[in-house]
SELUM-793439 format. One line per 4 residues: their letters; for each residue z, x, y of N, C-alpha, C, CB. Coordinates in pm, whole numbers, plus 32768, in hexadecimal, padded with zeros to 4 digits. Atoms other than C-alpha are relative to their C-alpha. Glycine has a CB too. Layout:
BEGIN
a = Z:X:Y:Z:X:Y:Z:X:Y:Z:X:Y  ...
This chain:
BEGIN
xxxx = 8012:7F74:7FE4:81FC:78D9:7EF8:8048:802B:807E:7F6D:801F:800B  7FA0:803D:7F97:82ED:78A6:801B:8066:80BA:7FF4:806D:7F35:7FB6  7F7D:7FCE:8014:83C0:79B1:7F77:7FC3:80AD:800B:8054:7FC1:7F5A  8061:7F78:7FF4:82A7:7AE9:7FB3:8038:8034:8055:7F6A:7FFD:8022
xxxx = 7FDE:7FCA:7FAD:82F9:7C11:806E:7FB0:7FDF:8065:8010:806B:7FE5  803A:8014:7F90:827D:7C11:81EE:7F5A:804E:7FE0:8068:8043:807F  8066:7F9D:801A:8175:7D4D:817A:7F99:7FC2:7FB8:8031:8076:7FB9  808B:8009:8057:8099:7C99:808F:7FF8:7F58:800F:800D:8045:7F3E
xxxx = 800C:803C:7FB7:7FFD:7B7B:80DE:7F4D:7FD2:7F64:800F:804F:80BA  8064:8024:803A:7EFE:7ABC:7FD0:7F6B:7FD9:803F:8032:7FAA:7FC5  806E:8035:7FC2:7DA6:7A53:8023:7F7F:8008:7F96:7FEA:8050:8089  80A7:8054:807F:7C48:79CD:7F59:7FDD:8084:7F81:7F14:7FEB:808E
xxxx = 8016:7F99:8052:7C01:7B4B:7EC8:8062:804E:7FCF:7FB6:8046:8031  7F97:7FA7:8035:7D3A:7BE3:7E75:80A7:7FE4:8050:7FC0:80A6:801E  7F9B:8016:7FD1:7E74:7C33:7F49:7FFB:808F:808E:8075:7FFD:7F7A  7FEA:7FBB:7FAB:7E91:7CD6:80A3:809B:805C:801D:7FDB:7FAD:8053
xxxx = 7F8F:7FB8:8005:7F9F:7DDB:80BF:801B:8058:808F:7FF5:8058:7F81  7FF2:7FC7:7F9A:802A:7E74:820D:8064:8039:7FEE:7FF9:7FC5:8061  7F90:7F9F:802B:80D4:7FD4:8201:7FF4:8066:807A:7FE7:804E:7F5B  8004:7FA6:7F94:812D:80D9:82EB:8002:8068:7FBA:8063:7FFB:8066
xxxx = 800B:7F9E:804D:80DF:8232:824E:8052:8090:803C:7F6B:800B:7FEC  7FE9:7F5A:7FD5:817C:836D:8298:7FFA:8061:7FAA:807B:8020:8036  8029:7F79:8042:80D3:8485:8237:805A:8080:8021:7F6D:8023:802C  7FA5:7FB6:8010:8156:85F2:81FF:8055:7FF1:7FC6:8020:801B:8042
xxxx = 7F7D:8026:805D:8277:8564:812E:8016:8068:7F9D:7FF1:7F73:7FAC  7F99:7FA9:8068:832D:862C:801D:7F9E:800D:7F7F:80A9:7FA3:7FD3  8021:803E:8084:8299:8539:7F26:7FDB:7F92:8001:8056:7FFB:7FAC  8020:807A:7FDD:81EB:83FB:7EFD:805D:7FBB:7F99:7F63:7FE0:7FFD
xxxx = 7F66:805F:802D:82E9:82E3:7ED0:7FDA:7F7E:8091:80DE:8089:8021  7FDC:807B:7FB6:831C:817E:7F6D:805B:8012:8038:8012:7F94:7FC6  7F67:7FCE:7F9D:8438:81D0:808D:8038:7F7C:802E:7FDF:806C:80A7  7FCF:8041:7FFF:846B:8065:80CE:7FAA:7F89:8050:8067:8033:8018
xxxx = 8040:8062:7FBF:8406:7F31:81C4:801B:800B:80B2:8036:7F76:7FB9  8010:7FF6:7F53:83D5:7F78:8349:7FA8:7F73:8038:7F96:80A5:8033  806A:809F:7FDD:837F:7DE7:83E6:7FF2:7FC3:7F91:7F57:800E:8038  807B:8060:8075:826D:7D72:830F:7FBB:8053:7FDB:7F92:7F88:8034
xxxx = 805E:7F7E:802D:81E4:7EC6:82AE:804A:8022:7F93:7FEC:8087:806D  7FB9:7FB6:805F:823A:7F6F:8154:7FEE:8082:8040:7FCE:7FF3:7F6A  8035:7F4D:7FDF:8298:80F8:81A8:7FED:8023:7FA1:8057:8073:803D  803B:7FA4:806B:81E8:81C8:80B9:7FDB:8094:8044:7F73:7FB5:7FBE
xxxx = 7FF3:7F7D:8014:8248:8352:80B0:7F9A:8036:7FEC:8046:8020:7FAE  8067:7F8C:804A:80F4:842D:808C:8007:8098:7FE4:7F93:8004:8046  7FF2:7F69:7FDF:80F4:857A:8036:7F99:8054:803E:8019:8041:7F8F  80B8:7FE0:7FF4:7F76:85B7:8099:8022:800F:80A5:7F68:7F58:7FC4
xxxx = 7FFF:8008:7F74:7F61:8622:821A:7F8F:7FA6:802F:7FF5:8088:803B  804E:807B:7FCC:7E84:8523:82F7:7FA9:806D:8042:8054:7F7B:806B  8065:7FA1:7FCF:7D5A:8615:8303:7F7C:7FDA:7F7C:804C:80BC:8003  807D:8023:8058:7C0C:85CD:8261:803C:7F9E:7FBC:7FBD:8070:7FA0
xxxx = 7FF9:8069:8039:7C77:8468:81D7:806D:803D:7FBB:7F8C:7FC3:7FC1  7F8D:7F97:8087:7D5F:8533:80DA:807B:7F7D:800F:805D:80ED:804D  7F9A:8079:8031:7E84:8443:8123:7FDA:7F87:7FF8:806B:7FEE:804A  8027:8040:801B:7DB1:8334:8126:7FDC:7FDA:7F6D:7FCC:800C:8045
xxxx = 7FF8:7FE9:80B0:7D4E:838E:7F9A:8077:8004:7FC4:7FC8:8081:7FCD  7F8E:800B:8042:7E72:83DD:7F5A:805B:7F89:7FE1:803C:8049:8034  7FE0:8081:8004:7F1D:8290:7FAD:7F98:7FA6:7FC4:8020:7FD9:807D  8048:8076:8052:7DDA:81CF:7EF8:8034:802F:7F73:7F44:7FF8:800E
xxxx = 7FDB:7FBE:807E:7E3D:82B2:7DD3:80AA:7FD6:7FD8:7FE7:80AF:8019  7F5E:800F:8039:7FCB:826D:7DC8:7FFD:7F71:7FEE:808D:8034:8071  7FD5:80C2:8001:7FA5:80C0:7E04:7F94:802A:7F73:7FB3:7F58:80BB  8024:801E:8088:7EB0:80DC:7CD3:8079:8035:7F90:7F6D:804A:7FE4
xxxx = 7FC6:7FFE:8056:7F9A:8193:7C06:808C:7FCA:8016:7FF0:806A:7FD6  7FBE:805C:8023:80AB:80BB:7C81:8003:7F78:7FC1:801D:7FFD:8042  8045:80A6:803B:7FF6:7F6A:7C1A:7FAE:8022:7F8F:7F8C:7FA0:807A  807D:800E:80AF:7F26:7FF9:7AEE:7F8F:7FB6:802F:8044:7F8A:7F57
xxxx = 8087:7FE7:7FD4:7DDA:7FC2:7BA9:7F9E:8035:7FCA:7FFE:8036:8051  804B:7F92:7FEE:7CB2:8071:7BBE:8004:8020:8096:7F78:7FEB:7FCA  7FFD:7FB5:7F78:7CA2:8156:7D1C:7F74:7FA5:8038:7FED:80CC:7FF4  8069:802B:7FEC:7B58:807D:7D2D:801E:7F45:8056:7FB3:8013:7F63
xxxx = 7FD3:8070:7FF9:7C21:7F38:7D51:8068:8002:80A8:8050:7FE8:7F64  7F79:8035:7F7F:7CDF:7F7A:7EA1:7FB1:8069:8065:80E6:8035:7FD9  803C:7FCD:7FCE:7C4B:7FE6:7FFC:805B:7FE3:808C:7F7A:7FE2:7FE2  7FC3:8005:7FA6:7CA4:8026:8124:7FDE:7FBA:8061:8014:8058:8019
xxxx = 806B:8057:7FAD:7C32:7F10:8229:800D:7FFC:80A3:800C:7F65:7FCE  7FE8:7FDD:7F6E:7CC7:7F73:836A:8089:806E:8008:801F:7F65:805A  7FCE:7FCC:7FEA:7D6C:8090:83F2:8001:8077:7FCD:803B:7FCF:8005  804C:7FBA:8040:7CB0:8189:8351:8054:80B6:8050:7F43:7FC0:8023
xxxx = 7FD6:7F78:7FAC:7D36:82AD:846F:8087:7FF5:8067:7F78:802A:8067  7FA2:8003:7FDB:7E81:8213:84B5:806A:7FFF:7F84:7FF9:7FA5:8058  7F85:7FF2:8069:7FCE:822F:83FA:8040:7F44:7FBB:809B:8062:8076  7FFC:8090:8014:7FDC:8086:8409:7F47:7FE7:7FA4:801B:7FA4:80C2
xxxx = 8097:8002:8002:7ED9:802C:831A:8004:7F6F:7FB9:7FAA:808C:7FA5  8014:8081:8073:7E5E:7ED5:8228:7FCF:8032:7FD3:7FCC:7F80:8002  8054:7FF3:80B1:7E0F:7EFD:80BB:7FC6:7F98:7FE8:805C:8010:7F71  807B:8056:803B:7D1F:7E24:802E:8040:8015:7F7D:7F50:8037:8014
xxxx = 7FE7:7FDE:808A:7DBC:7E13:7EAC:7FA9:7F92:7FA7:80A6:7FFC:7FE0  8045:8038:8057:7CAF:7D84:7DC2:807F:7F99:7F9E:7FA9:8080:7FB0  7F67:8016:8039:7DD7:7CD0:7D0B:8018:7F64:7FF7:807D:8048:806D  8004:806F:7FEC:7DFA:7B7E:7CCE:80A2:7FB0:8002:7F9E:7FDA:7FA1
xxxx = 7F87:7FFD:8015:7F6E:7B58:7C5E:8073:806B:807C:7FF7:802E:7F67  7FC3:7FD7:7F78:802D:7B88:7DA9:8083:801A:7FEB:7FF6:7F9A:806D  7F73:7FDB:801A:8186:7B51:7D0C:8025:809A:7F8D:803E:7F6A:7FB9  8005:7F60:8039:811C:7C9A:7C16:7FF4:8051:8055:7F9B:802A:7FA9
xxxx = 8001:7FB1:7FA1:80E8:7D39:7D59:8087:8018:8027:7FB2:7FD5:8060  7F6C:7FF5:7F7C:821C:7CF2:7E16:8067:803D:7F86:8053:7F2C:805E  7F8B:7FDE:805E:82D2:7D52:7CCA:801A:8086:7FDA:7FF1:7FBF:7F8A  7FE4:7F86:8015:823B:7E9E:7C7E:7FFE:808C:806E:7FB0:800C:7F9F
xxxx = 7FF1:7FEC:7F6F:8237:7ED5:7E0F:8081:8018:8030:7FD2:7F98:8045  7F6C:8041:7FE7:83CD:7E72:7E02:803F:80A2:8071:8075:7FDC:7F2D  7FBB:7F81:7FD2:849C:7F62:7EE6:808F:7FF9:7F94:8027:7FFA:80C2  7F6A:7FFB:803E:85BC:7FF6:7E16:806A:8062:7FFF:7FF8:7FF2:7F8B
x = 7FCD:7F9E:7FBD:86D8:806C:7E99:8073:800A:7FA3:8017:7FEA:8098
């Protein structure tokens, strides 16, 4: 598993994912890899959780989830945050996660 991006990161319940969010965006979209963070585009402003939903709402319908299956576990009121992805198949992550340019 050597060959995983820096951002996601397996462990006993699923797969840990680290993304930097920027809200206000155009449009939600994957913008690329900053470090070890995935950037992920919101369109939702960072007011009442709103881009927080919004980003649990776009990684489910990027991975075919349920919105029930992925949480947010730190960084709840910063733009650096960890996902929690219920998910057991890490290389289906990193695949339907892929940046493509």
């Amino acid at each position: 598993m050597s060959d995983l991006p820096g951002y996601l990161r397996p462990n006993a319940t699923g797969v840990s994912l680290q993304v930097k969010v920027v809200p206000r965006s155009s449009r939600n979209e994957i913008a690329g890899v900053l470090g070890d963070r995935l950037k992920i585009k919101i369109a939702a402003p960072p007011v009442d959780s709103a881009a927080n939903q919004e980003l649990v709402e776009f990684l489910a319908r990027q991975l075919g989830i349920a919105r029930g299956a992925i949480q947010i576990i730190h960084g709840l009121a910063s733009r650096n945050k960890t996902v929690h992805l219920g998910i057991a198949d890490v290389s289906a992550v990193a695949e339907r996660l892929a940046v493509k340019h």
